[in-house]
C-alpha positions as CSV (number, residue, x, y, z in Angstrom):
1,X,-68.1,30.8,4.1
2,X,-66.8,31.2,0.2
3,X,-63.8,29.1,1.4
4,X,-65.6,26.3,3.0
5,X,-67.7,26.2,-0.1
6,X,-64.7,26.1,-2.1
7,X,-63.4,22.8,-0.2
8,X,-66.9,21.1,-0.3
9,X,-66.7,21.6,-4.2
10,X,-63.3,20.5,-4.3
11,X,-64.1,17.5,-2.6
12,X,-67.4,16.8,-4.8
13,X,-64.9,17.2,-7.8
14,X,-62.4,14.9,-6.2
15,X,-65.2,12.5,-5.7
16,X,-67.3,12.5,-8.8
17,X,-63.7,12.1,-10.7
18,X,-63.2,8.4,-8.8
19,X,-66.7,7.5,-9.5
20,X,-66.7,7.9,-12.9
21,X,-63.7,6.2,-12.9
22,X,-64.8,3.3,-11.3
23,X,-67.3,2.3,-13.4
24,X,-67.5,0.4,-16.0
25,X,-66.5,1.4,-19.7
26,X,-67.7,-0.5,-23.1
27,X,-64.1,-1.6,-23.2
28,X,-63.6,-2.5,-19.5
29,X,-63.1,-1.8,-16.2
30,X,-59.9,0.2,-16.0
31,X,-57.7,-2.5,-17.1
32,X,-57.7,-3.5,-13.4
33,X,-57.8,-7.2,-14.5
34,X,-60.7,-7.3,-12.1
35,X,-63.7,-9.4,-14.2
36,X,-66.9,-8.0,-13.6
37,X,-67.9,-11.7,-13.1
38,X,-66.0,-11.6,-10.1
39,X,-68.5,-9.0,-8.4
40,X,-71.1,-10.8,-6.4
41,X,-74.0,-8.6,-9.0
42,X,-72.5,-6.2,-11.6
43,X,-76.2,-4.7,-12.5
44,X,-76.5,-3.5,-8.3
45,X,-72.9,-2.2,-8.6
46,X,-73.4,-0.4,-12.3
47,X,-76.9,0.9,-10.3
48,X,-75.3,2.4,-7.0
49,X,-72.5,3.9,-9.3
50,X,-74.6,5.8,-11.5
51,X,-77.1,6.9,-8.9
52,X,-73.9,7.6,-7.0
53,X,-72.1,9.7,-10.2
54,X,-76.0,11.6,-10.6
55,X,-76.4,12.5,-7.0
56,X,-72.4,14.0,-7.3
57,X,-72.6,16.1,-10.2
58,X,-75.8,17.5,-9.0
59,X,-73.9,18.5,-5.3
60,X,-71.0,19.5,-7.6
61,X,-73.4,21.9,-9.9
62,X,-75.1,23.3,-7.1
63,X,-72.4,24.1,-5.4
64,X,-70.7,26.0,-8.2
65,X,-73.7,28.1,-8.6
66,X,-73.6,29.2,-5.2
67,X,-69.9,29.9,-5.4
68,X,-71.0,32.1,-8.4
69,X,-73.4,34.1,-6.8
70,X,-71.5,34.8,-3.5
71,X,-68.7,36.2,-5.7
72,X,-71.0,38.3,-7.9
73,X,-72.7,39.9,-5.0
74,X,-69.0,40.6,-4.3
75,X,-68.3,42.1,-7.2
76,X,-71.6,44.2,-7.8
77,X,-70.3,46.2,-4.3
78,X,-67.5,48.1,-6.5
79,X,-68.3,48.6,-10.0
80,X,-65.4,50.5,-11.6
81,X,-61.6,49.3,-11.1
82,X,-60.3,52.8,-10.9
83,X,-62.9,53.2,-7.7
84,X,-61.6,50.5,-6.3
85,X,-58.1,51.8,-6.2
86,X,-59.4,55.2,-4.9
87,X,-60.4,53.3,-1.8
88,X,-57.3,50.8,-1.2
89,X,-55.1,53.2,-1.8
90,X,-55.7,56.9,-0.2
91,X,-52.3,57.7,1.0
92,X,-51.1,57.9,-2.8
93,X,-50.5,61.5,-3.8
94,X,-53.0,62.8,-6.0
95,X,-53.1,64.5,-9.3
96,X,-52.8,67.9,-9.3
97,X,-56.2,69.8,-11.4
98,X,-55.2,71.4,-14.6
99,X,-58.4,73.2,-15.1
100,X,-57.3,76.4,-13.0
């Protein structure tokens, strides 16, 4: 499940990237030599965009949150590093007690 929610946020990323891209800056519009007169209504295109670029970032945020918490919850299972090793690895010899 973590990795399919790692390619859906990947994809989001991906996404929201080429949106934001796409739209138009105060300077212009990528230097694509594309004028925005040329678009049949820049103010519907500008409108889909940033609904578009809002709807995104909220997928992409939401995501990442859950992708958070699923790893957490993964972490809070061992709590110490040197526990963790005691599990992997319980073939290792151990170390003798120097109390006696």
């Amino acid at each position: 499940m973590e990795n399919i929610l790692i390619v859906i946020n990947i994809i989001f990323a991906v996404l929201l990237i080429i949106v934001i891209l796409l739209q138009r800056s105060e300077g212009g519009a990528l230097g694509l030599g594309v004028s925005q007169e040329s678009f049949t209504s820049s103010r519907s295109v500008g409108n889909f965009l940033t609904k578009s670029t809002t709807i995104l970032a909220t997928l992409f945020i939401i995501t990442s949150v859950i992708l958070v918490a699923i790893s957490r919850d993964e972490l809070r299972e061992v709590q110490s590093v040197i526990e963790k090793e005691e599990e992997q690895d319980s073939s290792l010899p151990q170390i003798p007690d120097s109390s006696k």
